[in-house]
Residue frames as qw, qx, qy, qz and C-alpha x, y, z in Angstrom:
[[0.000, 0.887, 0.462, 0.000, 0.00, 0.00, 0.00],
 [0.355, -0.599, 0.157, 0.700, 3.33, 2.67, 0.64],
 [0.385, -0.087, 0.550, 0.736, 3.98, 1.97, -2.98],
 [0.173, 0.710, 0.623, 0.279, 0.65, 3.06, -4.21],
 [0.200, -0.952, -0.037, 0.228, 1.27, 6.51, -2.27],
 [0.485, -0.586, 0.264, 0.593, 4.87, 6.49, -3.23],
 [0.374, 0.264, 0.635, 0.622, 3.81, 6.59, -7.04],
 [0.090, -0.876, -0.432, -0.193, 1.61, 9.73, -6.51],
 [0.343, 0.344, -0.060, 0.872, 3.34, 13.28, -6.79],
 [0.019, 0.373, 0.215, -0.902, 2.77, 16.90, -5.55],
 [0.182, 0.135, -0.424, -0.877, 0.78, 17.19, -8.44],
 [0.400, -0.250, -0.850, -0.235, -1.27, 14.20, -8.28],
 [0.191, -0.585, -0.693, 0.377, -2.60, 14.65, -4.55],
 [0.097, 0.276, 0.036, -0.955, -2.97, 18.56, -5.52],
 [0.449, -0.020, -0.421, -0.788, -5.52, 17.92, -8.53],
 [0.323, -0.368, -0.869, -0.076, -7.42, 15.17, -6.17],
 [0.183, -0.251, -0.440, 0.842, -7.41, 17.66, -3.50],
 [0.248, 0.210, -0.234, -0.916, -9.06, 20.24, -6.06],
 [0.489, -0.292, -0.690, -0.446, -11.78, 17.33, -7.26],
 [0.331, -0.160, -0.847, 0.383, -12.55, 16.89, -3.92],
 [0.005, -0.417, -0.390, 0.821, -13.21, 20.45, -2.84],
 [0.430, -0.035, -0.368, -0.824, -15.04, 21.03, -6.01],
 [0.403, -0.218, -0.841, -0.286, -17.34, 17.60, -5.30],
 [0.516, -0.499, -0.617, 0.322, -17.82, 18.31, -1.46],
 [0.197, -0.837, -0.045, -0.508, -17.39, 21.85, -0.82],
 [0.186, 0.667, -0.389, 0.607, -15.26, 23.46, 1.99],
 [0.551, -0.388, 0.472, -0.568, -17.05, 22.33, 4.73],
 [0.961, 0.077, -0.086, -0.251, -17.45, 19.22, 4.08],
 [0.599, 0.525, -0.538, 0.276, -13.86, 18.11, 3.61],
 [0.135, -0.540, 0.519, -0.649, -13.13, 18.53, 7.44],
 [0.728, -0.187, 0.470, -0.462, -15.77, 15.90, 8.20],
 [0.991, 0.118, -0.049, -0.036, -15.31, 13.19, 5.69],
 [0.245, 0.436, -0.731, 0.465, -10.87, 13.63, 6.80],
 [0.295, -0.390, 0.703, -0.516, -11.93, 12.96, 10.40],
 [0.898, 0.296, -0.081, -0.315, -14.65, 10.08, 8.53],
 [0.912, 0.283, -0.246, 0.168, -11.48, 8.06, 6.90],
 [0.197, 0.567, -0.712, 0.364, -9.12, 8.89, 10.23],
 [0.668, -0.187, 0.545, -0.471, -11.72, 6.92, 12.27],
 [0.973, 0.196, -0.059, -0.110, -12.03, 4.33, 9.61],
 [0.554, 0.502, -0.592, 0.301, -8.29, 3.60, 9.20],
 [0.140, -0.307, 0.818, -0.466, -7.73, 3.46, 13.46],
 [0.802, -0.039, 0.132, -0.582, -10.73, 1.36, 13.50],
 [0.952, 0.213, -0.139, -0.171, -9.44, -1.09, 11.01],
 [0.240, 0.544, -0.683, 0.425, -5.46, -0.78, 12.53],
 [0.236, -0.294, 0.747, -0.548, -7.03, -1.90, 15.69],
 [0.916, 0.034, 0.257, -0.307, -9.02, -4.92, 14.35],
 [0.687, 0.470, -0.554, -0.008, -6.39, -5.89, 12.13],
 [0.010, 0.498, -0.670, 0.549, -4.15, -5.96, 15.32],
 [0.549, -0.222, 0.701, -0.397, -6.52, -8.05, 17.56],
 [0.866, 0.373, -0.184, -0.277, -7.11, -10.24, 14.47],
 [0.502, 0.542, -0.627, 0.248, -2.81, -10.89, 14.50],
 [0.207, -0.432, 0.707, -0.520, -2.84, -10.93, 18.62],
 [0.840, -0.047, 0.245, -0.482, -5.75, -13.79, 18.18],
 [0.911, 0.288, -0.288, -0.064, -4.21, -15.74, 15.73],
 [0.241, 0.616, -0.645, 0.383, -1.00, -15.26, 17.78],
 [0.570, -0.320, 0.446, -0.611, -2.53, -16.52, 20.76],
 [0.959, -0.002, 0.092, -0.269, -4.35, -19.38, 19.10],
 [0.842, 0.383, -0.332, 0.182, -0.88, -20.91, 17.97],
 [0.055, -0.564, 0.601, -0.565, 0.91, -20.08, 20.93],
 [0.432, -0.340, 0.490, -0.676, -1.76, -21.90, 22.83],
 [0.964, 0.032, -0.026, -0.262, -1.94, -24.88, 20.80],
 [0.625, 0.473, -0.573, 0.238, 1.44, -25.49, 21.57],
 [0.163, -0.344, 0.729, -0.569, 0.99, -25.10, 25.21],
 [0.836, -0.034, 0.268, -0.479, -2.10, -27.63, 25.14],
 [0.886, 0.238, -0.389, -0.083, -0.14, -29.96, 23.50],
 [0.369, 0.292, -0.753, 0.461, 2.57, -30.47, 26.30],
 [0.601, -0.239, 0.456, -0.612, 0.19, -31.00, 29.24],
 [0.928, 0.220, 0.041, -0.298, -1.32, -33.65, 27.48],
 [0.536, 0.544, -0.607, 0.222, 2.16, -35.14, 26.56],
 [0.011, 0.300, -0.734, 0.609, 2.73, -34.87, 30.51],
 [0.728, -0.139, 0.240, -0.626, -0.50, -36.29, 31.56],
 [0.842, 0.345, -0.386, -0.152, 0.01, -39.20, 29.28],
 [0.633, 0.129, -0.629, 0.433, 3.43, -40.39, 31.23],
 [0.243, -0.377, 0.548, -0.706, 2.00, -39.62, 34.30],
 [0.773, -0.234, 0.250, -0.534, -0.68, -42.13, 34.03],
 [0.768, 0.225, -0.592, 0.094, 1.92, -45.05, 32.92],
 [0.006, 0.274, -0.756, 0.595, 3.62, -44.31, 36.40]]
């Protein structure tokens, strides 16, 4: 996604800028920015407990798999 931004000039974000205000009008602009800064931290912080879940679940199927290992030669004894 960097590279998509990193292929876009001064020139480029200037003439979206300029469609914008022409489509939405001065006032507007202010609310639909704070619009797509709540969507982006929204989706940073689901992405993020998406990674910390899967992290978790694979962490924790390694730790369920050694109990059970140890349970196993406990009941030979």
């Amino acid at each position: 996604m960097l590279a998509l931004f990193q292929s876009f000039g001064l020139p480029e974000l200037g003439v979206i800028l300029l469609i914008a205000l022409i489509i939405f009008g001065p006032a507007q602009l202010p609310k639909i920015g704070r619009s797509v800064g709540k969507a982006i931290r929204e989706f940073r912080a689901s992405s993020q407990e998406v990674s910390k879940a899967i992290q978790e679940g694979i962490e924790g199927t390694d730790e369920e798999e050694g109990p059970k290992k140890r349970k196993s030669s406990d009941d030979e004894d």
